[in-house]
N, C-alpha and C positions, 0 to 999 in steps of 0.2 A: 510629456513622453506618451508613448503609445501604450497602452492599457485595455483587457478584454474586460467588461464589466457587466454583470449581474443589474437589472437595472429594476426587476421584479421576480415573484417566484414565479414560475411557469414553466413552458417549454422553450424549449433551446431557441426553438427560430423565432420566435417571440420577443425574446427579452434577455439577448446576449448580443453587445455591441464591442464594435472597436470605437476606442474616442480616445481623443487627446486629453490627458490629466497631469495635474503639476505633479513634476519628479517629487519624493519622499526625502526626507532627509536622515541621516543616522542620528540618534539620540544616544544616553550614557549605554554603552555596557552591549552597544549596533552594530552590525555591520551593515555598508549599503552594497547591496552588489550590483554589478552591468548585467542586468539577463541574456544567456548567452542561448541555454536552451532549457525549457522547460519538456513538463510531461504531463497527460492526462491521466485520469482515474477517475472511476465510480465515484468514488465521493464529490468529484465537483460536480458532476449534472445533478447526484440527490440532493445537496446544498439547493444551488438554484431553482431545482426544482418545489422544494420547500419539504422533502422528506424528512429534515434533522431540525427545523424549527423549533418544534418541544425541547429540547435539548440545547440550541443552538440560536440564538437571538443577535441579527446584523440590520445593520445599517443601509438603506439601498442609496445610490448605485455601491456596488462592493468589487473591488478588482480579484476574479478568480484565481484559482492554481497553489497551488502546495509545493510540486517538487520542481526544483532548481540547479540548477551548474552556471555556474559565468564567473567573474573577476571583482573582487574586492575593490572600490574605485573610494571611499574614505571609510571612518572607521571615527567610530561615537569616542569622549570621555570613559575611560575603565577598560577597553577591549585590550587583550591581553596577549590573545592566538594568535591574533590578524593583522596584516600591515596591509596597504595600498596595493595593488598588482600580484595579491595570492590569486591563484586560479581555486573556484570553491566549490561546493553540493552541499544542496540542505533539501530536508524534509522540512518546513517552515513552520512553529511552532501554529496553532490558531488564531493567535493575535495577531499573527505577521500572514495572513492569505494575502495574495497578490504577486504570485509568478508570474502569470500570465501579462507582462508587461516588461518595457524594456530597462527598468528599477525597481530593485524591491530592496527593503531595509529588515531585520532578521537577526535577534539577541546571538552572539556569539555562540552560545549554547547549543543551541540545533545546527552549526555548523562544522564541515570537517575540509580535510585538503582534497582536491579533485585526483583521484590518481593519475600519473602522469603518461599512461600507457594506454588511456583513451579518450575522445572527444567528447565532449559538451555534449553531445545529443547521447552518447551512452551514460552518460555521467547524470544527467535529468531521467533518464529512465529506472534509476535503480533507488532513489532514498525511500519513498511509500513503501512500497514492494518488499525490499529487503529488509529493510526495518520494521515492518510487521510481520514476517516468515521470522526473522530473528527470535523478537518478541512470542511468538506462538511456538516454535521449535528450543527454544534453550529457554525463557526465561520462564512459559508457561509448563510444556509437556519435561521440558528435561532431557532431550531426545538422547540418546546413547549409541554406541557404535553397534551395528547388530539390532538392533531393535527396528521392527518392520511398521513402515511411515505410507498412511497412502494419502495422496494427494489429489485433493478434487480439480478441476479442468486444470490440468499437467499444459494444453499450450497457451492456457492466458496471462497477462502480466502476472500474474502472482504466482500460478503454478509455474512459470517457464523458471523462474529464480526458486519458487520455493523447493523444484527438484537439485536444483546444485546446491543449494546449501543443505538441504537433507543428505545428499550424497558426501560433502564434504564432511558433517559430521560424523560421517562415519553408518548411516543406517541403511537396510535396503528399502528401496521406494519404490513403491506401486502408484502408478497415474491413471487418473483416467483420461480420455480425449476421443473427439471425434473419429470415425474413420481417417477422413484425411489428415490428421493431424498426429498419426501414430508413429510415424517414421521423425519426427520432427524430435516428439516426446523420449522415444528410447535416444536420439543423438545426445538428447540433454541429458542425460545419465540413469534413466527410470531401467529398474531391473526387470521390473512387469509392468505392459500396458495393456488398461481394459478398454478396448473399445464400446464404448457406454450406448453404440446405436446397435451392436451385434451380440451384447453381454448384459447382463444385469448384475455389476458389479459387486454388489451384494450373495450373490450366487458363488463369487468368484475369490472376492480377498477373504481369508479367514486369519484370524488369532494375532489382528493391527492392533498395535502396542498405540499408536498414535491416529487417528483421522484428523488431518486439517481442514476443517469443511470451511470451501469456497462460496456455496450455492443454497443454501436453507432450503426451509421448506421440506416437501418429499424427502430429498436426498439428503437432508440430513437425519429426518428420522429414519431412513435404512441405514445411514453411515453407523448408526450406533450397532446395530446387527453385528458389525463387523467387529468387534473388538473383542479381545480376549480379557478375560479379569485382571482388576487392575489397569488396564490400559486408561486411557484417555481421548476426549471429541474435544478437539477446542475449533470454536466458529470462532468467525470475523463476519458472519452477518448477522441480523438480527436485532435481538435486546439484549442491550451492553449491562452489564456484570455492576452489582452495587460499588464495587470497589472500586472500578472504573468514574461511579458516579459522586465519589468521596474525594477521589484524586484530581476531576473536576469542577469540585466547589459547588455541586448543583446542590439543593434541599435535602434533609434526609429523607424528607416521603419520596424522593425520586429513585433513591438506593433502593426501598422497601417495594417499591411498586416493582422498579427491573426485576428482583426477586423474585416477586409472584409471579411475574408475567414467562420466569425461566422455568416455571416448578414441573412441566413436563419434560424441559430438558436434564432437569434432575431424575428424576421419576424413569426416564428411560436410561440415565445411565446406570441407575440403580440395581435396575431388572438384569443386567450384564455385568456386575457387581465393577463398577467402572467408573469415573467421573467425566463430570464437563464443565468446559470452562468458555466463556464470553473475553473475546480480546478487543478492546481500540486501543489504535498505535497512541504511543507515548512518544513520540518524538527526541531523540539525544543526538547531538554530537558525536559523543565519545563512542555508543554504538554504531554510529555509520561510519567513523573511523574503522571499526571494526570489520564491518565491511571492506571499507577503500583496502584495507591491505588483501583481505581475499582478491578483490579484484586486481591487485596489483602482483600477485601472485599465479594471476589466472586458475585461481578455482571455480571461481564465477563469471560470468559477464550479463552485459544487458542483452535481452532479445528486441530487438524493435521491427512490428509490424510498417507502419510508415510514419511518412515528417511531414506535418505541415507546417506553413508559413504561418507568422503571429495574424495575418492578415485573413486566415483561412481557420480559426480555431473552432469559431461554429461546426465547420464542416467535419472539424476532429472533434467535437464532444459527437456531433450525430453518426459519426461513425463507432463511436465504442460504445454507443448505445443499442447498436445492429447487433451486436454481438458476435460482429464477423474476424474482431484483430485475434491474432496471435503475437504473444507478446505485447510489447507495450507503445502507445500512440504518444511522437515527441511533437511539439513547439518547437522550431528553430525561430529564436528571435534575432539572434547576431550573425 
């Protein structure tokens, strides 16, 4: 089968191939799926790149990509959900990487039904994405109806979904995004947008019950200015949260160390009598179920900047490293 692969740590143009590699097979408790469409994220150029090595130790050559949509085509000893010819999506747990190809095999568990009210390339753009907005909006922050949510770059893959689901819970949502990107942001349901090259956003939100920070660094230590007591900063970038590193299985000096290495992000939310919290996506099923019926609902959908061909994936990880998409960059394999 055809397969994009990791063939060292480096950069993209370097050491990111198409090759032909023998199809996977389902083992107990598998499903195998037909890749029908995939999607890009940040996490697979850091991967290849070798940013998450400490943490994260593979095999080279290693077949890229996470998120998924295509067709159940057999199905291991114990599978339970899944028959031959379901149409599926999955966020693939870390033992199972290998979207980016035209097979990939994938524990029941991290798998759900494809809603039937859109295709394969919107259906690969939403498992990462919304399964980590999930996770940071209801399992972390708790978000409530009425309670004001600002969200950092409102038109990238994560902001373009993490404003509909803020909105569908019920809260009002402040985005930020570039000039050009302001009319795009309020269509997605932002009740206030800050243009972050005409505003100094920090100037501008006051008494966020919630910050989702997208972007570390800088912008996150002004993200905390923003908050009213009691509120909440939860990142998805950075250094990931001991808890994280229990659930894991990494050493305990590695819990202890993330710890230390947060204690300013403590320390600042302190000062604001606030907290903060460090998320990696957890991967489920059963929440991206959760999902599918929103989107079957139309409370949500995918945003997709452009499609490339399986043949062309280079050309899509060096594009979402530009930092030019809005929305989110698919694989069309099938």
């Amino acid at each position: 089968m055809k397969a994009v692969v990791c063939t060292k740590y480096g950069e993209t143009a370097d050491v990111v191939e198409l090759r032909q590699i023998p199809e996977p097979n389902a083992g107990p408790n598998e499903v195998l799926i037909e890749v029908h469409a995939a999607s890009v994220n940040p996490v697979d150029f850091k991967i290849q790149q070798g940013a998450l090595k400490a943490i994260r130790k593979l095999d080279f050559p290693f077949v890229m990509g996470f998120d998924v949509s295509g067709v159940v085509v057999a199905v291991g000893a114990g599978v339970q959900q899944f028959k031959v010819g379901d149409e599926v999506f999955s966020r693939v747990g870390a033992a199972y990487m290998g979207t980016f190809a035209e097979f990939v095999k994938v524990d029941e568990k991290y798998v759900t039904g494809k809603p039937s009210n859109i295709s394969h390339q919107e259906a690969a753009a939403l498992p990462l994405v919304a399964l980590t907005t999930w996770q940071v909006l209801v399992t972390t922050a708790n978000v409530q109806p009425g309670q004001r949510v600002l969200i950092h770059a409102g038109a990238g893959g994560i902001g373009s979904i993490a404003i509909q689901i803020a909105k569908a819970l019920g809260a009002t949502v402040i985005a930020t995004t570039s000039s050009k990107n302001v009319a795009m942001v309020k269509a997605l349901g932002a009740d206030q947008v800050i243009d972050y090259k005409a505003q100094a956003f920090e100037e501008v939100a006051k008494d966020i019950d919630v910050v989702y920070e997208t972007l570390g660094g800088e912008n996150q230590v002004k993200s905390f200015r923003v908050l009213r007591p009691g509120g909440i900063l939860v990142s998805i970038v950075g250094i990931p949260s001991s808890a994280w590193a229990r659930e894991e299985g990494l050493p305990a000096y590695m819990g202890w160390l993330f710890d230390l290495l947060n204690w300013k992000n403590r320390r600042l939310a302190r000062r604001q009598q606030a907290r903060f919290a460090s998320v990696l996506l957890q991967p489920e099923g059963s929440k991206l179920a959760i999902i599918a019926a929103m989107v079957a609902s139309g409370k949500i959908h995918a945003v997709i900047d452009r499609v490339f061909p399986i043949e062309q994936t280079k050309d899509a990880l060096l594009y979402i490293q530009s930092g030019r998409a809005t929305g989110k960059i698919v694989i069309s394999v099938k």
